[in-house]
C-alpha positions in Angstrom: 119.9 145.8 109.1 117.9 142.7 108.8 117.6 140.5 112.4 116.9 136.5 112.6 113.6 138.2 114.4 112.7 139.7 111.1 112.4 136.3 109.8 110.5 134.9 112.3 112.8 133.5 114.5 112.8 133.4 118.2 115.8 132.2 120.4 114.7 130.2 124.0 116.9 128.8 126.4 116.2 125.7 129.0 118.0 126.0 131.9 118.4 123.6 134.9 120.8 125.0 137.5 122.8 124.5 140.6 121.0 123.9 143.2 120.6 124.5 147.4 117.6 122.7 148.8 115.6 125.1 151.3 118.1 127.7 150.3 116.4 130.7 148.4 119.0 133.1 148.8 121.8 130.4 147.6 119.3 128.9 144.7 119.0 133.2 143.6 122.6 133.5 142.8 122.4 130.1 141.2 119.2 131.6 139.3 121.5 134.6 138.3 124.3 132.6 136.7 122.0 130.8 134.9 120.1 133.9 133.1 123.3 135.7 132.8 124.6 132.5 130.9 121.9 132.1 128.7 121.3 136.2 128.0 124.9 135.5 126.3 123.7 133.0 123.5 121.1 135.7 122.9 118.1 133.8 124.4 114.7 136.1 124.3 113.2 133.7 126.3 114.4 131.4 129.8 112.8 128.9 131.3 114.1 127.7 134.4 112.7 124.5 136.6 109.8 124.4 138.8 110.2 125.5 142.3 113.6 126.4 141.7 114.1 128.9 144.1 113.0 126.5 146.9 113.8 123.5 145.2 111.3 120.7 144.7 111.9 118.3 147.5 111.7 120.4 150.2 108.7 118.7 151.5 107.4 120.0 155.1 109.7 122.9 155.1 107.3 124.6 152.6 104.6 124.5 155.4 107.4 127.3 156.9 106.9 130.6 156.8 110.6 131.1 156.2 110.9 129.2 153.5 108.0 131.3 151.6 109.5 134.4 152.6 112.5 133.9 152.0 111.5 132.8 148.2 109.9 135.8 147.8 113.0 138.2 149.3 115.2 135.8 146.9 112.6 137.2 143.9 112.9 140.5 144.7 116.7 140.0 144.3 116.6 138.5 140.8 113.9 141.3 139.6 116.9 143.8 141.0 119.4 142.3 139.0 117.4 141.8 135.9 116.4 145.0 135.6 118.2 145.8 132.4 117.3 142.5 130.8 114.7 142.0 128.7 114.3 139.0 127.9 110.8 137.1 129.0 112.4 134.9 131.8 109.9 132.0 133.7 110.9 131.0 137.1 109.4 128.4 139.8 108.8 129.6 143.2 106.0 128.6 145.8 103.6 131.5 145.8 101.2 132.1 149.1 97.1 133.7 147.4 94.9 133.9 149.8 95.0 131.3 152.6 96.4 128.5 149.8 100.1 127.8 148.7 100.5 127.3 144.6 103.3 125.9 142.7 103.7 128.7 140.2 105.8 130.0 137.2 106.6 133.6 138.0 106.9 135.2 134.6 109.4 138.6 134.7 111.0 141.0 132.4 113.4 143.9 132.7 112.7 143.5 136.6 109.2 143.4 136.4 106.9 140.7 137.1 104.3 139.9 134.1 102.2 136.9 135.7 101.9 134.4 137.9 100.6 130.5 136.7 100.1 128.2 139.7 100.0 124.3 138.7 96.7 122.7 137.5 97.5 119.2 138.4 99.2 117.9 141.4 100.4 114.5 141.4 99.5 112.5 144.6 100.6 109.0 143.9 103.7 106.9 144.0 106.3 109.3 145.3 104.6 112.3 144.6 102.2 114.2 147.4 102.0 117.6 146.3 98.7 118.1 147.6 100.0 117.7 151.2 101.3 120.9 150.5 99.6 123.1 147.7 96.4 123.6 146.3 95.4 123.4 142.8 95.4 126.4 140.7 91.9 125.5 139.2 90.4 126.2 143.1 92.0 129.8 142.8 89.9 132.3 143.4 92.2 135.5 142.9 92.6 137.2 139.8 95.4 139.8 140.9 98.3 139.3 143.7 100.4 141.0 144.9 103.8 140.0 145.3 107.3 141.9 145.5 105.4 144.8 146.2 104.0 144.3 142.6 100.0 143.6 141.5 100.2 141.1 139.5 97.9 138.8 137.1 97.2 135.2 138.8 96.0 131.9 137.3 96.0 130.8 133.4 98.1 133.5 131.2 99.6 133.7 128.1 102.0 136.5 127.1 102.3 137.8 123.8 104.9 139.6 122.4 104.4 140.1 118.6 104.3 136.8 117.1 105.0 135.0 120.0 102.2 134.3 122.4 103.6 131.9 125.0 102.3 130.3 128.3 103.0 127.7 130.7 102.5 124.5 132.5 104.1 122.9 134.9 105.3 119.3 135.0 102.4 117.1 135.9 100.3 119.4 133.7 102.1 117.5 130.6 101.2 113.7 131.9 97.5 114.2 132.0 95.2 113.0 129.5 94.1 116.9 128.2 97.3 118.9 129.0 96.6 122.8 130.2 98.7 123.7 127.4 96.5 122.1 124.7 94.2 124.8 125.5 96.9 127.1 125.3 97.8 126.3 122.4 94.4 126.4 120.4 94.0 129.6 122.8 97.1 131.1 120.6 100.0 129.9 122.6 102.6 129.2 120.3 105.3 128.3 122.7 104.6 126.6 125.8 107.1 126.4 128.4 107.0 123.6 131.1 108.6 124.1 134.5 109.5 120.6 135.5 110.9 118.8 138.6 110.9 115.1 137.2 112.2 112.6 138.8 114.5 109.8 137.0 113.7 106.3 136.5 114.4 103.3 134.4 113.1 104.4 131.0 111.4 107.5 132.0 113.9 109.5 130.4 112.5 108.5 127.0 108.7 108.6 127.6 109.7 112.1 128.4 111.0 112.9 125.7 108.4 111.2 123.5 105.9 113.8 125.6 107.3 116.4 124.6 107.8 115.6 121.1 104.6 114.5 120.8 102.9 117.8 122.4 104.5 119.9 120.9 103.6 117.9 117.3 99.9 117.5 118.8 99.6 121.4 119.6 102.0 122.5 116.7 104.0 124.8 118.5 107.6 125.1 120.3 107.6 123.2 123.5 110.4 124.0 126.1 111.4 122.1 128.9 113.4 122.7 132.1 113.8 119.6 134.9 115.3 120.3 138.2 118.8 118.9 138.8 121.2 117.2 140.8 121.0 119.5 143.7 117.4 118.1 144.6 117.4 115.7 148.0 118.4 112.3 147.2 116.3 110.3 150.1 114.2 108.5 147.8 114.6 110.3 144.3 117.1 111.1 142.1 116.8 114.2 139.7 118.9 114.7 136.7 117.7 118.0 134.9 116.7 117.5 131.3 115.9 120.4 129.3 114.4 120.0 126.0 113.3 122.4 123.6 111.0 121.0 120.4 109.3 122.0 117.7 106.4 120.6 116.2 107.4 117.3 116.8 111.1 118.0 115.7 113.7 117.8 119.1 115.9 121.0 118.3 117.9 120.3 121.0 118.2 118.7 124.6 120.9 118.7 127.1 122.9 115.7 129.3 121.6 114.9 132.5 123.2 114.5 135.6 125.2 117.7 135.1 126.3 118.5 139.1 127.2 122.3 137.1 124.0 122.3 135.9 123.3 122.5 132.0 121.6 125.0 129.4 120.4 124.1 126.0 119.6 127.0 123.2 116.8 126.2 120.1 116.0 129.3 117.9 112.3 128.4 116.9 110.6 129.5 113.5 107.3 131.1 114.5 106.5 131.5 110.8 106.9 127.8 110.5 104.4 127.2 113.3 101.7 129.4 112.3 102.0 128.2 108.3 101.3 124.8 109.7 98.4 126.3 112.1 96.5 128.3 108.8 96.7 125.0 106.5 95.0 122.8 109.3 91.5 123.4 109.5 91.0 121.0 112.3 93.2 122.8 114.3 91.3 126.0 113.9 88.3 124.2 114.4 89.3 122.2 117.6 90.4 126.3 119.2 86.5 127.5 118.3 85.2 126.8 122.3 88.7 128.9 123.8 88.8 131.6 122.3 88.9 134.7 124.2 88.6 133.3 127.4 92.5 133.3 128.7 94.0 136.6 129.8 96.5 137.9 128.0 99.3 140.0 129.0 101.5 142.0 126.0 105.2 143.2 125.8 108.1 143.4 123.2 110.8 141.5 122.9 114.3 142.0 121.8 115.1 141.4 118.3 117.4 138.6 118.0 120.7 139.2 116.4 121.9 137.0 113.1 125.1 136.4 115.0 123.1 134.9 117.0 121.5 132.1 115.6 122.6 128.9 115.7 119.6 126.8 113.9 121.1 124.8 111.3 119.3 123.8 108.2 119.0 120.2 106.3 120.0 121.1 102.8 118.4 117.5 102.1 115.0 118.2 103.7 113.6 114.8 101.9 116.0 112.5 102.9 116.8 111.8 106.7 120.6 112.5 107.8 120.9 109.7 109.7 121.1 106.1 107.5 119.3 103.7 109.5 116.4 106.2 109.3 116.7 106.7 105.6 116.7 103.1 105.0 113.4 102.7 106.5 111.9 105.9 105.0 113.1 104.4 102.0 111.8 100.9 102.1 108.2 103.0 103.0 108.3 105.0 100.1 108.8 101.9 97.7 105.8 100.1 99.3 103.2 102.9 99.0 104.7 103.3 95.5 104.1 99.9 94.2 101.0 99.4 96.9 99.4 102.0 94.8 100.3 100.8 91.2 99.2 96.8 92.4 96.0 98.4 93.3 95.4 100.5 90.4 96.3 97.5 88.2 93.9 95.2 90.5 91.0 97.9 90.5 91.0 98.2 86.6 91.8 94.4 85.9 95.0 95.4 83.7 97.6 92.3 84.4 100.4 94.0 82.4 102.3 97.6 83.1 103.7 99.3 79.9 106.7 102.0 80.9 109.5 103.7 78.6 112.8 103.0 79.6 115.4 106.3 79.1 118.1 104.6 81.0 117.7 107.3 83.8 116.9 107.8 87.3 113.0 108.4 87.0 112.4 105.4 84.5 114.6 103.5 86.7 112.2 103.9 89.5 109.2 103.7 88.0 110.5 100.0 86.6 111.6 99.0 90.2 108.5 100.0 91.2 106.4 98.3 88.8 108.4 95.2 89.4 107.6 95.1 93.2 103.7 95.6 92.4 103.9 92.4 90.4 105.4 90.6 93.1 102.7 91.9 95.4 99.8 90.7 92.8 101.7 87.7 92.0 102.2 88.3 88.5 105.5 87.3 86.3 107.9 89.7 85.5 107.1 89.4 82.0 104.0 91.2 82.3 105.9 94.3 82.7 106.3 96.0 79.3 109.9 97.6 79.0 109.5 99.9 75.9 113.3 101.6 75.0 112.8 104.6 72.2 115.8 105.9 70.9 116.3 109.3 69.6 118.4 111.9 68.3 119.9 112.6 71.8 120.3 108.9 73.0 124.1 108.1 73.9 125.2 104.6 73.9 125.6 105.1 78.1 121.9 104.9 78.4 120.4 102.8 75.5 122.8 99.8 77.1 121.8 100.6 80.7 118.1 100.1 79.7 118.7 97.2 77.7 120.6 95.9 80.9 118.3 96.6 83.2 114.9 95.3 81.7 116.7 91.9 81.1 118.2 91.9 84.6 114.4 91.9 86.1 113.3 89.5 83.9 111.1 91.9 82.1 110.0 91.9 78.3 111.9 94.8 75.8 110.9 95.8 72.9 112.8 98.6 71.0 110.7 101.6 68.6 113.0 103.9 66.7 111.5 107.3 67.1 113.6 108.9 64.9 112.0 108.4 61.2 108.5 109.1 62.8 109.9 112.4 64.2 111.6 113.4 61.0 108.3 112.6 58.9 105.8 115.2 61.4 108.3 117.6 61.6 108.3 118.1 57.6 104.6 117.8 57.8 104.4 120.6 60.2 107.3 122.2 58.3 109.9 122.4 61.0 114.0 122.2 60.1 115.1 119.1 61.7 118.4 121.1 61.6 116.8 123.9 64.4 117.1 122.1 67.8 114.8 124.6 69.3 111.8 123.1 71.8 109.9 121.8 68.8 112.6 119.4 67.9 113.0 118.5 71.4 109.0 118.3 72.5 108.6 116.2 69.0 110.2 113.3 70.5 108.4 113.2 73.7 105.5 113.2 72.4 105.9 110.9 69.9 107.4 108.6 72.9 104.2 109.2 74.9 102.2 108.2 72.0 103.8 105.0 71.5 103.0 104.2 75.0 99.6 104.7 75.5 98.8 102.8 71.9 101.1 99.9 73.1 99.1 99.9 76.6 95.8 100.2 74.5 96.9 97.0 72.0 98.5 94.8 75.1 95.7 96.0 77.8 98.1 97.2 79.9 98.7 100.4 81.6 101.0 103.1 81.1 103.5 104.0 84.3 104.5 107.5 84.1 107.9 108.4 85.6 108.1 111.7 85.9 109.5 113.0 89.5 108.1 116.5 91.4 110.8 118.2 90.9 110.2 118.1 87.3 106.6 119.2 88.3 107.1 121.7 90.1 109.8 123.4 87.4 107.8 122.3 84.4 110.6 120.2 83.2 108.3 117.7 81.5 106.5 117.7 77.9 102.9 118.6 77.9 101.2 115.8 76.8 104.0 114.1 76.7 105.9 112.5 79.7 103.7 114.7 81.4 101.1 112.2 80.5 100.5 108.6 81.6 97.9 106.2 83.3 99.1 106.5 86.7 102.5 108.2 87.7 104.1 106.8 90.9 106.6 109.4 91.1 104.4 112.0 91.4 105.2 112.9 94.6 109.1 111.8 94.9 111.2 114.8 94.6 114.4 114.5 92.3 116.6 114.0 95.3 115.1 111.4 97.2 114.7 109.7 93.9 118.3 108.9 93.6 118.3 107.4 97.2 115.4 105.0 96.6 117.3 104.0 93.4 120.1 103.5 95.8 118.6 101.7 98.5 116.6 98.9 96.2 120.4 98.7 94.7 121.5 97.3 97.7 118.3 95.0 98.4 119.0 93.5 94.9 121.2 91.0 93.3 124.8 91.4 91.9 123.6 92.4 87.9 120.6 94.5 89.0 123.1 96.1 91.8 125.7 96.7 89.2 123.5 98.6 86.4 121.8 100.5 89.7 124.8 101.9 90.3 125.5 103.0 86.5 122.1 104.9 86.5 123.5 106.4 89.5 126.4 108.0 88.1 124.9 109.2 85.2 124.2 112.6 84.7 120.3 113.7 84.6 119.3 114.5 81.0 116.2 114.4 78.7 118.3 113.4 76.2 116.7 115.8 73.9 119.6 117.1 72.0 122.5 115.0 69.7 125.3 113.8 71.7 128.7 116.1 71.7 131.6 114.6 69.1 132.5 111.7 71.6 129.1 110.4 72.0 128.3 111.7 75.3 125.3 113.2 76.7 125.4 117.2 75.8 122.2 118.2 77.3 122.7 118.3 81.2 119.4 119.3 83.0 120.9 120.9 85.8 122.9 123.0 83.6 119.8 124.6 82.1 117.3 124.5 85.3 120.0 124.7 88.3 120.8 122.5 91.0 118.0 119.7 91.7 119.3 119.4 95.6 118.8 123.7 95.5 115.3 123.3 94.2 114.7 120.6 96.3 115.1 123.1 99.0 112.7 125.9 97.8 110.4 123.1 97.0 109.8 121.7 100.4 110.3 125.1 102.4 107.7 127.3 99.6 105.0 124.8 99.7 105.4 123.5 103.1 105.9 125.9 105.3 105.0 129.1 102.7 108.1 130.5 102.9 108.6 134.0 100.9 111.7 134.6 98.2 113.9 136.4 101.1 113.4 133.8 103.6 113.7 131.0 101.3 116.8 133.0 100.2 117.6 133.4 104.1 117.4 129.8 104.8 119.2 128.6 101.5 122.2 130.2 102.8 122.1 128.8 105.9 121.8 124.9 105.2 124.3 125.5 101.9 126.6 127.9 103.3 130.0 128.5 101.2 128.9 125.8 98.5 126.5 128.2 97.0 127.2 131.9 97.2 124.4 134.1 97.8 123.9 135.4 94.0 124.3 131.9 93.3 120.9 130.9 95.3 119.4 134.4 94.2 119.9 133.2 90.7 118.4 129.6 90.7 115.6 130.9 93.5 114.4 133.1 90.5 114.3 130.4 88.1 112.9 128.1 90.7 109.9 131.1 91.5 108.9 131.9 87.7 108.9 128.2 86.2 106.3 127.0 89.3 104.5 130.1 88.8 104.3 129.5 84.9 104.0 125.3 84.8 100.7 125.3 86.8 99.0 124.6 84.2 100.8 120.6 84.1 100.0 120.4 87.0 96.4 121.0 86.9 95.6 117.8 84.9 98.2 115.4 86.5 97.3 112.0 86.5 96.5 110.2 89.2 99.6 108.9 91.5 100.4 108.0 95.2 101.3 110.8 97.8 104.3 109.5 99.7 105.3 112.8 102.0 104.0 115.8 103.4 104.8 117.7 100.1 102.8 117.1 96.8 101.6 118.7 94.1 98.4 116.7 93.3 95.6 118.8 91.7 92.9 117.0 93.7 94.1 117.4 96.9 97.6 119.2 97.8 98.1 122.2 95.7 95.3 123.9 93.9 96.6 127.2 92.3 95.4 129.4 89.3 97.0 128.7 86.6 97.8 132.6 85.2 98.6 133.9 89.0 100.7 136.8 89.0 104.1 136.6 89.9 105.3 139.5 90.4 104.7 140.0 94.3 106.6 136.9 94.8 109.5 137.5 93.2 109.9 140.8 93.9 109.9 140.1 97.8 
């Protein structure tokens, strides 16, 4: 039976517990509840704060012998009591080597202890005077300890188990200008836990939070984070126990602070997600070339993580942020590097005027708003935008009259061709029954549509806007040499989904009439409008119908090319973010459509015109995606 592990999954858990200051045996039993709490969610890895079995503030007492002792009878405890448990657990507890005290995670499993990693940088300033009491771990001169009756490993670690290699830092390690776990992480660490005893202050909290977003982005890996809590002395400080857990950037989750019960937070991170990001960047690879092979590593297994288990949810919308505010400003970004691009392609060529067909739907739509924006950036009249409508045999009243509406709304010029007697006359001179709707009667039109548009931008010196979306790119759903084919296309990059939402968003930046006709597009179904109307005069030919879901391909878009996610992951994932509203044959189905029309279309794509990259994903020839165009299939979709 397949695991969440089996997909590359791994399940930590940040934990900041009760707390007794100078109280070992107190702060083990605290220890205890904590793992025991967090081995229920199904964590394979805990991380607990820094000195947490002495707690933090204990100043001078850690120049007593009892204290140390007594941290190190308190160990022995928790190794007793985890015996059975095999999860990778990380621990802080002052740790006496030689004739210095260090600041140390204390890495065990199943009762044993892996490693020992004392601090690197101890903060001396301000409140903090940890050198009055420990010593760096970069003046360490032992390699083994022994501790618990155990020989351990001492100084910089990592610990890999399978796919997961993970190491540590501790606190002030993360504020420093090169962070110890930078060179874990171009040493292989994919996880880097941080065993913290931060202090609160006005404002600290989120410059925190930004440093472990940002390290974790920086290093692309999973970055946990474990503060100490409330049960820390109060005399000049106040702690409140964040944990934190990120990915790449991403904050998966993070807990309340101030919790006098403590507080645990659970993330299940996506290794494979990590390490597809790793392989595409060369710089990282290059930046890791002077590490390598000089941090010890210690190996183990892991648990496999149940998919019960799991509680990572999944965007089904992967393009478009949840949250409003944030997709209003993604939004507004998009449009400006849209029509930033087409003002400077009109400026760099000299072309004043923009020639675009107008269907009536959601792509043209854009493409128009878009090309009216560029002219307000080059200061150029509305008029100079070319609004060409072409009706054919599937045109429905519902479209011809939201064009029309729309073009005079923005002030731009129309002009109307009739497409219909030129595609009747080449399909009897190719001999073709106008009566067989088959793909020659449908790719007739739009290529006699694409024809039209690049003579009219020839004969008005304009140039032609494409409008075809990625989503349409990546299926194939587009006319070669047809609306495949413009002058510059600045939806290249704007997946079906998201293009809806920037329709939406300049509809409610615009006036009442524009507004209105916005909205129309909205609701109308997406069509190529190909095919004659049904008997009421409505449109008949209903691209999702034919190609599936746009918001399900959508998803295998951005997960295949982004993070190189196979058919049963993709599958895996699909179910999770859609859940009941897509049974699983249901996403099986569309996922193989989805796999053989990318695998088959490359060849559009390999002679795109030139457009603006807007996101992460693309499909751009010249610089995203470069594929063979007669790959074999096969292995993919038999995954």
């Amino acid at each position: 039976m397949k695991t969440a592990s089996d997909y590359g999954f791994v399940k930590v858990a940040a934990c900041s517990p009760r707390a007794a200051l100078a109280n070992p045996a107190k702060n083990a039993g605290y220890l205890l509840e904590s793992i025991a709490a967090a081995s229920k969610t199904g964590a394979q890895v805990i991380l607990l704060p820094e000195l947490c079995l002495s707690g933090y503030t204990a100043a001078d007492l850690f120049h007593q012998d009892r204290l140390i002792s007594g941290c190190e009878a308190a160990l022995s405890r928790i190794l007793s009591e985890t015996a059975g448990n095999p999860a990778l657990i990380a621990l802080g507890m002052p740790v006496q080597a030689g004739n210095a005290l260090y600041n140390c995670a204390v890495f065990i499993q199943n009762g044993k202890i892996l490693g020992v990693v004392p601090k690197e940088y101890l903060p001396n300033y301000q409140e903090f005077y940890e050198k009055r009491w420990f010593a760096p771990g970069s003046t360490a001169q032992e390699e083994e300890i022994f501790l618990c009756g155990q020989e351990v490993p001492f100084g910089e670690l990592l610990f890999r188990f399978g796919e997961l290699v993970a190491g540590a830092e501790i606190c002030e390690d993360l504020w420093v200008p090169i962070p110890p776990s930078s060179r874990l992480a171009l040493s292989g660490a994919n996880l880097i836990l941080n065993l913290s005893a931060s202090n609160e202050l006005v404002a600290k909290d989120a410059y925190r939070r930004e440093l472990v977003s940002g390290q974790s982005a920086r290093c692309v890996c999973a970055y946990a984070y474990a503060s100490a809590g409330v049960g820390e002395s109060t005399t000049d400080l106040v702690f409140g126990g964040t944990c934190t857990i990120a990915e790449n950037g991403a904050i998966l989750a993070e807990s309340e602070r101030f919790c006098p019960d403590g507080s645990i937070v659970t993330a299940c991170i996506d290794l494979d997600r990590l390490m597809a990001e790793r392989r595409k960047n060369g710089s990282f690879h290059d930046n890791a070339v002077p590490y390598r092979g000089k941090i010890r590593t210690i190996c183990g297994e892991l648990p496999p993580l149940p998919l019960d288990r799991m509680d990572r949810a999944y965007d089904p919308t992967p393009f478009i942020p949840g949250d409003p505010k944030t997709r209003a400003e993604r939004c507004r970004e998009i449009f400006a590097i849209q029509s930033a691009g087409l003002a400077r392609r009109l400026s760099h060529t000299g072309m004043k005027r923009a020639v675009i067909g107008i269907s009536g739907g959601l792509d043209s739509t854009l493409a128009l708003l878009v090309s009216h924006e560029a002219m307000k950036r080059l200061g150029l009249p509305n008029e100079n935008i070319l609004c060409v409508t072409m009706p054919g045999f599937g045109t429905t009243d519902r479209t011809y009259q939201n064009a029309l509406e729309l073009i005079r709304s923005l002030g731009a010029e129309l002009r109307e061709v009739d497409i219909r007697p030129a595609c009747l006359q080449h399909m009897k001179d190719i001999g073709h029954d106008p009566a067989v709707h088959d793909v020659t009667y449908e790719n007739t039109q739009a290529r006699e549509r694409t024809q039209i548009l690049m003579d009219l931008a020839n004969k008005e010196g304009g140039l032609l806007v494409g409008t075809g979306d990625l989503s349409e790119l990546a299926m194939g759903w587009c006319t070669y040499n047809g609306d495949h084919m413009s002058m510059y296309g600045v939806n290249a990059s704007v997946p079906k989904t998201l293009v809806r939402h920037l329709v939406a968003f300049v509809a409610e930046e615009s006036g009442p009439r524009t507004a209105a006709v916005l909205r129309e597009v909205l609701d109308t179904p997406v069509s190529p409008e190909l095919l004659p109307p049904d008997e009421h005069g409505q449109i008949q030919q209903k691209t999702e119908e034919k190609i599936g879901p746009y918001e399900l391909h959508d998803f295998f878009l951005y997960h295949f090319l982004r993070f190189g996610c196979g058919r049963e992951k993709l599958a895996f994932l699909a179910g999770r973010a859609f859940g009941a509203k897509y049974p699983a044959e249901t996403v099986e189905k569309w996922l193989t459509v989805f796999l053989r029309r990318f695998f088959i279309s490359q060849f559009k794509r390999s002679c795109l015109p030139d457009g603006p990259k807007v996101g992460s994903v693309s499909l751009s020839p010249r610089g995203d995606w470069r594929m063979p165009s007669d790959a074999d299939m096969g292995a993919f979709l038999a995954e």
